[in-house]
N, C-alpha and C positions, 0 to 999 in steps of 0.2 A: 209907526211902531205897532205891531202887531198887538190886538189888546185883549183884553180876559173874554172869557166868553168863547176866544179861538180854542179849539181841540188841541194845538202844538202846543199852547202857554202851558198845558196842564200835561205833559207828555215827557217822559225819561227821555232824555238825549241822548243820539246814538255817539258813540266816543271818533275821532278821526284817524282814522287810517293810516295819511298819508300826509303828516302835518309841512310837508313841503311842499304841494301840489300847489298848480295855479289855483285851484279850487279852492284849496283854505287860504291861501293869500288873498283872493277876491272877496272872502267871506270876512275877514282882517281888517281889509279895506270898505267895506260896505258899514260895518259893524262901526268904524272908526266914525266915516262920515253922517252915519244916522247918530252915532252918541252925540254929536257938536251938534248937528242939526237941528235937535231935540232940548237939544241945553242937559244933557242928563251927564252923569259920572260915571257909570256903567251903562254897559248892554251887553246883553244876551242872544246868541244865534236865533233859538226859536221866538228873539221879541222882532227878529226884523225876515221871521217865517223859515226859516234855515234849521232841520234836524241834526244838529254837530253839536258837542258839547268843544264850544268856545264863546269863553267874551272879554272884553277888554274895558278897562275903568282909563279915568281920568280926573283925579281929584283937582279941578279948575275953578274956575272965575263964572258962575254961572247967575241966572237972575236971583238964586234964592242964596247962593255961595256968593264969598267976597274976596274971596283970594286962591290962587292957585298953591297946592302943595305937593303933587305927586304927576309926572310925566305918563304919558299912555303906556299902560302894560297890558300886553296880551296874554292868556290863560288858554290854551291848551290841553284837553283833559285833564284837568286840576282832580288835584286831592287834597285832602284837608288830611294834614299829618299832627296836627295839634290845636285846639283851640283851649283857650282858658276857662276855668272854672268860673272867673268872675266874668258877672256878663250886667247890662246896661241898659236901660229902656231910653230908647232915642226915636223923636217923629222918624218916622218912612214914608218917601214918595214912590213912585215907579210911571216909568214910561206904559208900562202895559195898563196902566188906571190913571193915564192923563188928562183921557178924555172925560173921565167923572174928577177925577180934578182930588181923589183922595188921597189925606196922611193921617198916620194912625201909628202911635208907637209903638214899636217891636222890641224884644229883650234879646239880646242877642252877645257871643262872649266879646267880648275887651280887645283880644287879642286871636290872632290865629296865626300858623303857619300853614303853607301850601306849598306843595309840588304840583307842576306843571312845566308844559311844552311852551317857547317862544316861538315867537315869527320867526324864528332862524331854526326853527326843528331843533333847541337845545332846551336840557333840561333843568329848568331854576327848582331854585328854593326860593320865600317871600317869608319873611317874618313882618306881620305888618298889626298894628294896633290902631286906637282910634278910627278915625272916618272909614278909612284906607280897608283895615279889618271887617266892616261893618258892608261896604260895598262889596268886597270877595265874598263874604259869605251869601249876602243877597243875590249877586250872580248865580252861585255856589245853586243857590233855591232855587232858580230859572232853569238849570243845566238839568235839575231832577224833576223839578214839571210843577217846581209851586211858586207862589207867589207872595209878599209877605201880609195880604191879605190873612193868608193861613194860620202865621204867624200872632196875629193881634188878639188877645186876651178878651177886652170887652167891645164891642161893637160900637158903644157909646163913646167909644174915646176918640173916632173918625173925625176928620175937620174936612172941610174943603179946602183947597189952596187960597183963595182969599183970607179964610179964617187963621190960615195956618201964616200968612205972610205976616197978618197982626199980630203974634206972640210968637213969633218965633226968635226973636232976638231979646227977650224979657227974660 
């Protein structure tokens, strides 16, 4: 996974073209295999070096998760047609900051709605809340060149993953 510090993490993403190409289906498929690979819920094209605005979640069973809730959805030039006024301070991890290993809370809405393109060149709607919400919108921040780094308030609230595995279920 591509990490901070790379020029693309921090770069507007170009939108795709031609969301049926072998080219975006390969990019589907890479994207799919580096999110398991990784243990992560989301990923983002420019986190695995790819200029498209596409990524795909996976709300699953992972070392810091305990259960699966949500099947792989692909996102497609997404747009955010609604997010809520109430919003939530919840730790953030990211693939692009694994190798320092940081989480750090972000405030972010409750709820969102999005449009976007599937792996079948069709066009959804997503009403999604909790986890689910908080992931799209964090892709959401990849697809436009930030990181939720940008996002965190005080500096001081950063943990390592160690620190972060001890109270995270407290």
């Amino acid at each position: 996974v591509t990490q901070i510090g790379n020029k693309l993490i921090h770069t507007k993403l170009k939108a795709v073209k031609d969301v049926q190409s072998p080219k975006t289906k390969k990019i589907i498929k890479d994207l799919t295999v580096a999110m398991r690979h990784h243990d992560l819920i989301g990923i983002a094209a420019n986190q695995i070096g790819i200029n498209a605005r596409v990524f795909v979640t996976e709300i699953r069973k992972t070392k810091i998760r305990r259960k699966k809730d949500d099947p792989v959805r692909v996102f497609i030039n997404p747009g955010i047609i609604w997010q809520s006024k109430k919003k939530v301070w919840i730790y953030e991890g990211c693939g692009s900051v694994a190798e320092a290993g940081l989480f750090a809370p972000v405030k972010r809405s409750q709820k969102v709605t999005v449009k976007a393109y599937n792996e079948y060149g069709e066009v959804f709607t997503v009403k999604a809340e909790g986890l689910l919400a908080r992931v799209i919108l964090h892709e959401i921040g990849h697809l436009n060149g930030q990181t939720f780094l940008e996002e965190v308030a005080d500096p001081r609230t950063y943990m390592s993953r160690n620190e972060y595995m001890k109270v995270k279920d407290k």
